[in-house]
N, C-alpha and C positions, 0 to 999 in steps of 0.2 A: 491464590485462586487455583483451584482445582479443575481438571479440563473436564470436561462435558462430555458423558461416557459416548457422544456418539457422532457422528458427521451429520453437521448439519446441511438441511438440501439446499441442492445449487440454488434455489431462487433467495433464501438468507446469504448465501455468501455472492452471489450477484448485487442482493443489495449493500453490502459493506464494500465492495466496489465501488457503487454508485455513488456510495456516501465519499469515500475516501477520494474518488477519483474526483470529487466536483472541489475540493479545497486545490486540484491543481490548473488554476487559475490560467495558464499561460500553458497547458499541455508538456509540459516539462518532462513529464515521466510517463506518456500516454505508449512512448515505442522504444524501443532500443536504441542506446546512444551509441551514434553515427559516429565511428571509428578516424573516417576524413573529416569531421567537423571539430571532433575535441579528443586529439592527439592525447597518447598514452593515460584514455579513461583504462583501458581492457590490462595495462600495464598497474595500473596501483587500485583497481577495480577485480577483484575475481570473482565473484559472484554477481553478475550484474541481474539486476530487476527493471521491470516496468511494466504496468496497469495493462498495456497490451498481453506481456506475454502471461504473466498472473491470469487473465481472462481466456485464453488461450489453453492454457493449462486447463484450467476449471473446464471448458467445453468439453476437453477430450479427457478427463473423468481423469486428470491422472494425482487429483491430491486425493487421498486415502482418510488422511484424519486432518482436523482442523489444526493440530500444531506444524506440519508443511503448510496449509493455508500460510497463517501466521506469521509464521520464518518468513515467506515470499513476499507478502503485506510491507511486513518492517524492516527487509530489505532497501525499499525502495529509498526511503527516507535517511538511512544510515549510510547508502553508499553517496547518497546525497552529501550529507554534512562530512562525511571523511573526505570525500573527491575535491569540495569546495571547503575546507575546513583554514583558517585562514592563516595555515605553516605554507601553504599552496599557491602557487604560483595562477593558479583555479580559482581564487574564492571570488564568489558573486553572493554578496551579501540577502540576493532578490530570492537566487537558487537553495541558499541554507535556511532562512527563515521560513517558505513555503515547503522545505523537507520537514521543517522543524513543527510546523503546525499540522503537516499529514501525522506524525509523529503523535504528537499530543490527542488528536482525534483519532489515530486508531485504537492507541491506548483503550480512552476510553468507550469506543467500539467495542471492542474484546471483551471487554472489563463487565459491561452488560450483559454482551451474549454471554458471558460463561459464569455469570451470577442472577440472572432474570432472563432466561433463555424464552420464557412464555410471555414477556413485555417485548420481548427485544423489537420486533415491529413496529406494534403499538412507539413505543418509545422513538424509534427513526424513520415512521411514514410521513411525518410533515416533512422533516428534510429530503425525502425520495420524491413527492410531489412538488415540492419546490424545484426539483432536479429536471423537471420533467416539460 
């Protein structure tokens, strides 16, 4: 896949947000994980993500090209399944398979936008109005 000479507008990458952020059923990844709730995440965690601050980002204009987008997308998911990955004193079975299926749908997120950039809508407006 070849990236897509250009940044797509915040209202496409709001709704791969939307999209992505409605597979997290239980809000899991909606804000920053709380330091006093789940001891030495920020220790075996060094890049942390989540749907808040990804959204946050995007407001205040600060991703540039869709591969930052991206990186911060599939973050969310990966520090998911390393944090609760089941060598871990962490692992919650509930926590790694809902990382596991944002994972598989952003995939194929991406995978559209940067192969049928002029379906990409068309293709995930039933899921945005179901969202809705």
């Amino acid at each position: 896949m070849s990236p897509i000479p250009f940044m797509p507008v915040r209202r496409i990458l709001e709704l791969v947000l939307d999209i992505l952020q409605r597979r997290d059923t239980y809000e899991l990844f909606a804000e920053p994980v709380d330091p006093e709730e789940v001891e030495d995440y920020y220790e075996i965690i060094k890049e942390p993500m989540d749907f808040g601050t990804i959204r946050a980002k995007l407001h205040g204009g600060m991703y540039t090209n869709l591969e930052q987008f991206e990186h911060d997308i599939f973050l969310i998911p990966r520090n998911a399944m390393h944090f609760n990955s089941t060598g871990t004193i962490y692992f919650r079975q509930s926590d790694t398979s809902q990382a596991r299926a944002i994972y598989d749908l952003a995939k194929k997120v991406f995978h559209v936008l940067k192969t049928d950039f002029e379906n990409f809508e068309l293709e995930f407006s039933e899921t945005r109005q179901r969202s809705t």
